[in-house]
Each structure stands twice: as C-alpha cells, then as structure tokens.
C-alpha positions in Angstrom: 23.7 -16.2 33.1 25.3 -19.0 35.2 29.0 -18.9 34.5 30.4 -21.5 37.8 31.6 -25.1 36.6 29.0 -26.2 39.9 26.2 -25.0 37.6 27.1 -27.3 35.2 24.9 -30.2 34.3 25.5 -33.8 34.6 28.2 -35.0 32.2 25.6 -38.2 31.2 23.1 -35.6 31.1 24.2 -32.8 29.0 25.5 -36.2 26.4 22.0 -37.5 25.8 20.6 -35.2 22.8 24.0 -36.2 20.9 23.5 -40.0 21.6 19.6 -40.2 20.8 20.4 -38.0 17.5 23.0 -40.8 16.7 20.6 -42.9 17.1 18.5 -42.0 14.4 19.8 -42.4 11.1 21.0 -46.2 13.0 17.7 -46.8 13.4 16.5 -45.6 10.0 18.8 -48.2 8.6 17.7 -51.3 10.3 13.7 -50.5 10.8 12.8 -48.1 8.4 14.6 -49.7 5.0 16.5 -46.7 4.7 19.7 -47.8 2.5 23.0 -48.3 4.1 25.0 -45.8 2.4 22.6 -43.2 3.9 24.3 -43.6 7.0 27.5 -43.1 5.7 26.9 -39.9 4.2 24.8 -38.4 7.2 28.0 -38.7 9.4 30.2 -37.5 7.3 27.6 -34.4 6.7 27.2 -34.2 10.6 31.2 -33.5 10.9 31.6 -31.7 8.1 28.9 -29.2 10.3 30.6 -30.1 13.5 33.5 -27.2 12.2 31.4 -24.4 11.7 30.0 -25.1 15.1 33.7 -25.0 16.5 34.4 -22.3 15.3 31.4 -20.3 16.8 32.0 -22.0 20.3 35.8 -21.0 20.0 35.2 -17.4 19.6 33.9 -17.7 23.4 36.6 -19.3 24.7 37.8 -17.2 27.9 41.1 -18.6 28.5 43.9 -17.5 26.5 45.8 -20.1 24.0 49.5 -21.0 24.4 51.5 -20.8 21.1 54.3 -23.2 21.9 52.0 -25.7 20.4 54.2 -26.8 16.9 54.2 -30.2 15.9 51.6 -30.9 18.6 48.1 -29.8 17.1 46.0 -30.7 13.7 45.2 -27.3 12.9 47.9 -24.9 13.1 47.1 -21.2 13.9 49.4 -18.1 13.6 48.3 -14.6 13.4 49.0 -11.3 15.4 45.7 -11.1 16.4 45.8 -14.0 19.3 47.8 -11.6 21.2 45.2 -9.2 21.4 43.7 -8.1 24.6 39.9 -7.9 26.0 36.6 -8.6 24.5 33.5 -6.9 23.2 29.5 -8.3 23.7 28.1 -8.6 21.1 24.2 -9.2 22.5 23.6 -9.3 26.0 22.5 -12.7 26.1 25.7 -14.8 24.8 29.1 -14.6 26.8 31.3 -12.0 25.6 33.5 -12.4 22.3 37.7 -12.5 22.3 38.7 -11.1 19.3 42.1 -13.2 19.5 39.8 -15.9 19.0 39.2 -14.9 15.1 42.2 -16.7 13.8 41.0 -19.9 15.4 37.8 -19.5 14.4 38.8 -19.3 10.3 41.3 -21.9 10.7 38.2 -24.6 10.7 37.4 -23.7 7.4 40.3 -25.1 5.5 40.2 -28.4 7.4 36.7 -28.7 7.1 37.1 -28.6 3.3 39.8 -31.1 3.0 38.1 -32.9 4.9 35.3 -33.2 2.8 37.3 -33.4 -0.7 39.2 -36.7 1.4 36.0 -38.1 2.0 34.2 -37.4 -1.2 37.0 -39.1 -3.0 36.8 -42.3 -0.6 33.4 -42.6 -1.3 32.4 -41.4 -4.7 33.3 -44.6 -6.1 30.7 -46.7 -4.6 28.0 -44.6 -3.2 26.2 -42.0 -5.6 26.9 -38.8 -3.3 24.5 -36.2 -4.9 21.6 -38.8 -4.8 21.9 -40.0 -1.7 22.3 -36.5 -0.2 19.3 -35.4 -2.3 16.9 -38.1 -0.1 14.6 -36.6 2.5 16.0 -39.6 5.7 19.0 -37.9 4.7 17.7 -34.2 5.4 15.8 -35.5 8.5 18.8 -37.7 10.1 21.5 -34.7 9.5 18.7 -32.2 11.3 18.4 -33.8 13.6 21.5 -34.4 14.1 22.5 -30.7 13.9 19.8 -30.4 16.5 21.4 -32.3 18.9 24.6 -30.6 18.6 23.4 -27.1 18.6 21.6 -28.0 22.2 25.0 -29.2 23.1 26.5 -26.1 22.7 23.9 -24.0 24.1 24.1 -26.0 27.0 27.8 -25.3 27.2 27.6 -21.6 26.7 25.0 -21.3 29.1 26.5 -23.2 32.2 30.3 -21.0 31.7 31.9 -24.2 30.0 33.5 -21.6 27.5 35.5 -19.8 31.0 37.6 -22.8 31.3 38.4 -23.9 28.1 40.6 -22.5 25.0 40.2 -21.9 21.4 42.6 -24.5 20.3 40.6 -27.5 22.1 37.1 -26.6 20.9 38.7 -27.0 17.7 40.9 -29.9 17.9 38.6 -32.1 19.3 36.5 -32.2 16.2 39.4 -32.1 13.9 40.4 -35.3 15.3 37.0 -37.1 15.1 36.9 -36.3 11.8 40.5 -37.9 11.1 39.0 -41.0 13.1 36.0 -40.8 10.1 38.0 -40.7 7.8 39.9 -43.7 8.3 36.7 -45.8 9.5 35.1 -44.8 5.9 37.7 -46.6 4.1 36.5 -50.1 5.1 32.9 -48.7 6.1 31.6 -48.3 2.4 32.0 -51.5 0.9 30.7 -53.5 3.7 27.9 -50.9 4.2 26.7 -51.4 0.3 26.4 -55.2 1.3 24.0 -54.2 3.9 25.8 -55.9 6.6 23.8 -54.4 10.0 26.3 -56.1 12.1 28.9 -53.3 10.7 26.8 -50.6 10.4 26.2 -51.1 14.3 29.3 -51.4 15.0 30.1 -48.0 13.4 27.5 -46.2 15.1 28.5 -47.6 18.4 32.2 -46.8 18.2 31.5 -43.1 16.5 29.1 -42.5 19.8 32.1 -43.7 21.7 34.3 -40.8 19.7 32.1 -38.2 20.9 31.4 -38.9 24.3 35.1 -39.4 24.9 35.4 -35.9 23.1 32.6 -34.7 25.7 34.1 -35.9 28.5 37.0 -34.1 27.9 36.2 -31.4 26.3 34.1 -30.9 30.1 38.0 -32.0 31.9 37.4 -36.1 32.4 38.7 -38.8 30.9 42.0 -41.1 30.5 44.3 -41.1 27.6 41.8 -41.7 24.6 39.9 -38.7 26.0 43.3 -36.3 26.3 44.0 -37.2 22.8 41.0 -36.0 21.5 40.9 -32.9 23.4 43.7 -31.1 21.8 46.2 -29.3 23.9 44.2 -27.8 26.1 46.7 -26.0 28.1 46.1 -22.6 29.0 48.7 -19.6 28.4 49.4 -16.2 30.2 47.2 -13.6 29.5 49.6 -10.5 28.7 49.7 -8.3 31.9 50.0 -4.1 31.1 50.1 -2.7 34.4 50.4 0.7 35.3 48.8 2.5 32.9 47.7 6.1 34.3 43.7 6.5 34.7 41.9 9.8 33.7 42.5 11.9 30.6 45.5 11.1 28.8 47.7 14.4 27.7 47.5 13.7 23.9 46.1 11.3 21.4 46.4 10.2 18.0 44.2 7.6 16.4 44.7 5.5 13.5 42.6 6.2 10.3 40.2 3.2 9.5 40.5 3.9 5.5 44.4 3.2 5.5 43.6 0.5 7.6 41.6 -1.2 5.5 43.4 -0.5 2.5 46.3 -2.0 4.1 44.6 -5.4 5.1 43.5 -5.7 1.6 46.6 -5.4 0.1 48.3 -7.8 2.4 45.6 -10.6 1.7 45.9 -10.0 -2.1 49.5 -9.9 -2.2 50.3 -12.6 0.7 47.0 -14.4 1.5 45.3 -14.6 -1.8 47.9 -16.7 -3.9 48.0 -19.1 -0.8 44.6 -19.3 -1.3 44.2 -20.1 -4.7 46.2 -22.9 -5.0 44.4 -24.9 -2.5 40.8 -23.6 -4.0 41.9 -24.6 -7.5 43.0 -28.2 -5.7 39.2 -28.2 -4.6 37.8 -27.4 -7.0 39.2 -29.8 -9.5 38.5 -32.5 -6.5 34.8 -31.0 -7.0 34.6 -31.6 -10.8 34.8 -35.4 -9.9 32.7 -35.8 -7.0 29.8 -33.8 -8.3 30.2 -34.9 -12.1 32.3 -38.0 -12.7 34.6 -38.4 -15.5 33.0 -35.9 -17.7 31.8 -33.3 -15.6 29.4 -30.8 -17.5 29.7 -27.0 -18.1 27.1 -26.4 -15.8 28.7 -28.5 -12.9 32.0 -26.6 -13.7 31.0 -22.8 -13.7 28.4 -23.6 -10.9 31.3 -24.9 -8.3 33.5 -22.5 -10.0 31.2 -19.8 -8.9 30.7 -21.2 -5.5 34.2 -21.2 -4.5 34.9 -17.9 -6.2 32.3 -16.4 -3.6 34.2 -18.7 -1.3 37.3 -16.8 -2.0 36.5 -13.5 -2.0 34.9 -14.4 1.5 37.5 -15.5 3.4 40.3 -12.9 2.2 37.7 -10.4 3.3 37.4 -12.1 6.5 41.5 -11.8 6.6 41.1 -8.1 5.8 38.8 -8.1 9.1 41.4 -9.7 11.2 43.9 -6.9 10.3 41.2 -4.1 10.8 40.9 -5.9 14.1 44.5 -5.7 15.1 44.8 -2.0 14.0 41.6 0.1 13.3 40.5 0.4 16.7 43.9 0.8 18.7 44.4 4.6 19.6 48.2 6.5 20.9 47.7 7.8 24.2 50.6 10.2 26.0 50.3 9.8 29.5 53.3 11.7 31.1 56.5 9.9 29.9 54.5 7.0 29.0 53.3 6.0 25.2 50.0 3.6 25.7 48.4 1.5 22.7 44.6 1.4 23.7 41.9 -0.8 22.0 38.7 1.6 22.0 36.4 -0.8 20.6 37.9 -3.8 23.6 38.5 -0.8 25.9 41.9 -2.6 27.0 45.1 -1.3 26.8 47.5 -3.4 24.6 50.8 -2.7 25.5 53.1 0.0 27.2 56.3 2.3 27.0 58.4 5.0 28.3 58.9 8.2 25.9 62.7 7.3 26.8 62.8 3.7 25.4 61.5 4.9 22.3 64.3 4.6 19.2 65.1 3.9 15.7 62.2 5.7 14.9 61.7 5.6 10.8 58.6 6.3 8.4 57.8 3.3 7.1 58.0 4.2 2.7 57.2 0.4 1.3 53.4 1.2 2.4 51.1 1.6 -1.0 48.2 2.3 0.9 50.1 5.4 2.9 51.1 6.9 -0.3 48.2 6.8 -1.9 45.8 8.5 0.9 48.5 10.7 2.5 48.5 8.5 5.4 52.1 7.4 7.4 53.3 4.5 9.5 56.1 4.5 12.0 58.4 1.9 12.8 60.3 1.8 15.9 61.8 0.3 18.9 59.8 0.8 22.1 61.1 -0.7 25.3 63.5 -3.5 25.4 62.8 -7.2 25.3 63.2 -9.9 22.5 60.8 -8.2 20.0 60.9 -4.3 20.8 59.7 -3.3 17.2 56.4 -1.6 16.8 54.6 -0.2 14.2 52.4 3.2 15.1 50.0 4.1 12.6 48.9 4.5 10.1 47.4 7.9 11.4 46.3 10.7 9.1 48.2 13.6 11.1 52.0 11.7 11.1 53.3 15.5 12.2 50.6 15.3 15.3 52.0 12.0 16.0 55.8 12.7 16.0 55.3 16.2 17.9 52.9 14.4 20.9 55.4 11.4 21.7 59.0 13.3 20.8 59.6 10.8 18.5 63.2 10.8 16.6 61.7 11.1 13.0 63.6 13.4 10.9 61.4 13.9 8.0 57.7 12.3 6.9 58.4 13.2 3.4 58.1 9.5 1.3 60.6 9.2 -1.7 59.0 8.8 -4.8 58.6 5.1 -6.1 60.1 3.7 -9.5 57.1 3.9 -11.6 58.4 1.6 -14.5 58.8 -1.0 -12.5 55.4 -0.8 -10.8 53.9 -0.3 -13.9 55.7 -4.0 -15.2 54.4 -5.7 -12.0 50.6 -3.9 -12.1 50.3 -5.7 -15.6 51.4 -9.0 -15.0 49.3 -8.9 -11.7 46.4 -8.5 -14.7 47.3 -11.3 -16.4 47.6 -13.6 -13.4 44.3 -12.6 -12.5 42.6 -13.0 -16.0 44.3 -16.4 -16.4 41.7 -18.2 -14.4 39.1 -16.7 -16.0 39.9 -18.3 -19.7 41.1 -21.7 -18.1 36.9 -21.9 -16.9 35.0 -19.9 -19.9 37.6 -21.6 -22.7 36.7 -25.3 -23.3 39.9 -26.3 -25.1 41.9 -26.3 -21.8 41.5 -29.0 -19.4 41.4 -29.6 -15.9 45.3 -30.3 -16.0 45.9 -26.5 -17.4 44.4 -25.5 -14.2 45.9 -28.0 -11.9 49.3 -26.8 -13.5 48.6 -22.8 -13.2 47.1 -22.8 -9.8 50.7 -25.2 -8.2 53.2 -24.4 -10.1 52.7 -21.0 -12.0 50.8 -18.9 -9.6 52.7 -19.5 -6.4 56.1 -19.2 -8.0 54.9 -16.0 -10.1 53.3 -14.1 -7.1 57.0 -14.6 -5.6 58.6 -13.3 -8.6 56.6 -10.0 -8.3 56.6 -9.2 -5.0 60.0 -9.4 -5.0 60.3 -7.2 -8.1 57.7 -4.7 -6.4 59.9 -4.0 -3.5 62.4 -3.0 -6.1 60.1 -0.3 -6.5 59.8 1.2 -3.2 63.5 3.5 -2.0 65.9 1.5 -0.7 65.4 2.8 3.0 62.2 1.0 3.2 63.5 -2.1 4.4 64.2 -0.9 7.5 61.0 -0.1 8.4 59.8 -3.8 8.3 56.5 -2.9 7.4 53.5 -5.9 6.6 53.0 -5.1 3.0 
C-alpha cells in the first residue's frame, strides 16, 4: 500500500468526485423540477453522514493528538485511553488502527446529533422533513453524495494521508462545516420555498467552497479560512518507554478480563449513563416535534423512544469497550528491578518503573466488581513525576501480584461494606430506572414530566447516591483513588 505524501494524488484531482456529487441535487433543482427544499435537506443529510465518516477516518490517524487543546476545538475529547500506545490491524488491507483513537472516534456522535436536532428545529417549520426525505431525488442526490465522499476517503487511506494527520482535525473539519450549515439554513429555507435559483446557486457554490477549503487543508494547503476549518492540527509527542529489557520477563501477572468488564460497566452506569440520559431525553423530546408536530402520536413516541433506547445502550457499551481497551489487555511484567505495563493485544509497552520507586502501595476496597468476583486492584505510586499514581489490576491472583514485584501491601483482605446503606441506594437506583419507563407507557404525563426528570431530577439524584454509596465502602478506600 503506498504510504509517501509524493504518492499522493493531485489536490484538484482527488476534489472532483465531491464537487460533481454537489453538483447533482443543484442540478436536480433547476433541470429536473425537483422542489427546492429537496436541496436543503440532502445537505444537511450529507453532513449529518459526513461524522460517521470522521470518525472511521480518525481511527487511522497515525500521529498522536496534543491535549492542550481547551477552549480551542468544537468537540472536546478526554479519556485515558488517548495515552495509549501502538496499534493493532485489523485486515491486512486498511492501515493499521490506534486505539487512542476510540475516544475521538465516539465524540462525533454527540455533535452529529445536535446537529441534527438544531437543524430539524430550523427547518421543520417550513419544509415537511419526513416527506421530503421520503422522495426517491432525495435517496438518489444523498447516494450519491455519500459516494463521492466515501471515494474521498478511500483515496486518502490509500495514498498514507492518515500518517500525517491527527484525530482531532479529521474531526474538526467537519464539525465546523456543519456549524457553517447551520447558520446558512437560517436564511436558506425561506428563500428556497420561493424557488429563488439565484440563492439556491449561490448556496451550492459557497458550500463547495466549504469543502474544498476543508480539502485543502485537511491535505496541509490553504490560508486562513482553510486553518480554521482544519481544527488544531498540531501534532503531540508520542510517549517514549525506553529501556525495557527484551527476552522473557522473570514473572507476570495479567489482569482478568471478567473484572474488567464488570468494572467498565459499572463506571458507565454510575458516571456515564446519567450524562447520557439527560441529553437523550433532550433529543428525544426535540424528536417528538420534528417527526410528529404538535401532537405527536403513540406510535411516533415509543418508535423514537425505542430507537434512542437502543441508541443508549450502544454507546455506554461502546464506553465499556474503551475501558476494556485501557485495561483488559495490559499485562505486569518483572524484568530485574524493573515493573513493565505491556499491551499484549498492541504488543507495546505502556509505561515503566523501578521495583525501588514503588510506594504507598494500598488495595483498592471501593471496587464492587473486586468484591464480588474475588478479584483485587492496587493503587500505588510508581516512579516520580507530576502523576506517579497507578492502578495495577484488577488481577485474579492479588497474592501472585504483591509476592512478584515486593510490593508494600500489608493485607488483601477487603473490609466488609455497610449493607444497609447499599441496600437504600440499590432501590432507589430501581426507581430512577423504572421512572422513564411510566413517563413513555403512561399517557397522563407529558412531555414536560420528562423534560423535568431527565434535567433536573436525574442528574442531581445520581449525585446524591453516589455520594451515599461511597458511604458504604470503609473509610480507607479513599485513598486508593480508584475509578468507580
């Protein structure tokens, strides 16, 4: 596979398939007696698909993302997991995928839905959204248009443009088109329903503008529109662990994948999930209007109900993934007077230390997952730094693991948890979770019992109890500083 930027085709060139399939729907409009709000919505349906697409391209982005980027970027990523080192092929003919890429990856999703909520509400009042998208021109023109940008990428996979660029420009750049949509589709739709070609031209030709200045420098060309719409493009430091010892190490200890992924669910439903919820009950009230108008039916409410529900459970289990990918595969390695955190599925080393540095060892206790399979994590402080704090585990055998790397752990043993006040917070947790059932299946509460449970009640009641839970764990636990 050619991986050289001299491989690289023609910037006017590799543009073309995106410009003719802009083309279309333009041309639809004015020769074909396709109506004008066609075009409108075939846009907005070709950016809404434009962040799915980034987020597959950003997953092969080779160089490594800074994280200094606050106050600078449209989407805003955070997660462990960007740290991580190495990457795995998945077939052998696409470039290899970065794991720390994930995070990036998800983060499309959420704009991408506000996204479409803004423009749905812009437009629902003058252009009949499920009829128009229901249209075959509409089908054809988005197809093609999703043709177009699918050769694009190819293209760029193909010729190595993924070894010189970063996650957090593939997925700025269309972040930022779609802001420039957005605004261009508050004037667009009235003048487009008075079938004015004049403006429907002139929106073509400055959304083709848009994207090739997002080509250009998405491909490193352009002047000061183009750097805007590229995102912060700046590469950071890949993390350096040198001198780790080849060959067989002297002991090793590997995590256990069950605790793992018992973990990672319990963190997304106890920190993710009620996040979550808030902004899908935001949606899907937003959905109730788009789809059906004042009076939206019962049908129209338990079918988008239904859809973001599977929407839901989908994404926390793709959070549960990021964790697994964080932890599941690493292994313990004792090389000599050297602890090494190794990736076996990457086959990279992730970070270093001397047996020496290690301290402040302590058995993590405000784990549910470790006391319910048996399973223990270790906090400590390995080498010296800013953040020295690591978290071993959790592993199966926690004896093996203290007696290969001399850790100071005095005891394993986990003191037993106050069981009344789990009990309290395992039955309000029922509630909360049964409320949303009866605010959908019971027709005597309205949309504004939901809007008022999902903001106000849920976020402020999920605080309340895990806050009460920790309560339930012995008081040495909070200075393990364990995730969940």
């Amino acid at each position: 596979m050619p991986s050289t930027s001299s491989e690289h085709l023609p910037t006017a060139a590799g543009f073309v398939p995106v410009a003719l399939a802009n083309l279309v729907p333009l041309v639809g409009v004015v020769r074909l007696g396709w109506e004008p709000e066609t075009l409108v919505i075939v846009y907005t349906l070709e950016v809404l698909f434009a962040f799915p697409l980034a987020g597959v391209k950003a997953l092969f982005a080779q160089q490594p993302p800074r994280t200094d980027h606050e106050g600078s970027t449209v989407i805003s990523v955070s997660d462990e997991l960007t740290r991580k080192r190495g990457s795995v092929t998945v077939v052998p003919w696409l470039p290899p995928v970065y794991p720390r890429n994930v995070p990036f990856a998800l983060a499309v999703g959420g704009v991408a839905a506000w996204f479409g909520i803004a423009i749905g509400v812009v437009v629902n009042e003058t252009i009949p959204i499920t009829a128009v998208v229901s249209r075959p021109e509409v089908l054809l023109s988005v197809g093609t248009l999703v043709v177009g940008q699918t050769v694009e990428t190819w293209r760029d996979l193909r010729n190595g443009h993924h070894e010189t660029t970063t996650p957090y420009a593939v997925i700025e750049t269309p972040a930022r088109q779609a802001f420039f949509l957005a605004f261009v589709l508050f004037v667009v739709p009235v003048t487009a329903v008075a079938g004015t070609g004049a403006t429907l031209g002139v929106f073509v030709v400055v959304k083709i503008l848009v994207e090739w200045s997002g080509y250009r420098a998405s491909h490193g060309d352009g002047g000061r529109l183009t750097g805007w719409l590229s995102g912060p493009d700046e590469s950071g430091r890949e993390r350096e662990v040198d001198g780790v010892p080849k060959g067989e190490p002297d002991a090793r200890v590997r995590t256990d994948d069950r605790a793992v992924l018992y973990t990672g669910a319990l963190r997304a439903l106890s920190e993710r999930a009620p996040v979550y919820a808030t902004s899908f009950v935001i949606v899907w009230l937003f959905s109730l209007v788009i789809l059906g108008g004042e009076e939206p039916s019962r049908e129209v409410a338990l079918g988008s109900g239904l859809v973001l529900v599977c929407l839901f459970v989908a994404l926390l289990a793709l959070r549960v993934g990021t964790f697994y990918l964080r932890y599941g595969p690493l292994e313990y390695r004792r090389y000599d007077d050297r602890i090494v955190a190794y990736d076996s599925l990457l086959d990279e080393p992730q970070w270093w230390a001397s047996i020496g540095s290690l301290r402040d060892a302590e058995v993590a206790s405000d784990r549910l997952p470790d006391r319910l399979l048996g399973t223990r994590t270790v906090s400590l402080a390995a080498g010296w730094g800013d953040d020295p704090r690591r978290s071993l585990g959790p592993v199966a055998d926690a004896e093996a693991l203290v007696t290969a790397f001399d850790l100071p752990v005095r005891t394993t043993a986990l003191a037993p948890i106050d069981r009344r006040v789990a009990a309290v917070v395992a039955g309000c947790v029922g509630v909360i979770v049964l409320a949303p059932v009866a605010v959908v299946l019971v027709p005597a509460l309205s949309s504004s019992t939901a809007l008022l449970y999902g903001v106000f009640v849920l976020p402020f009641a999920t605080l309340t109890l895990r806050g009460l839970w920790k309560r339930a764990y012995p008081e040495s636990s909070t200075a393990a500083g364990s995730d969940v």
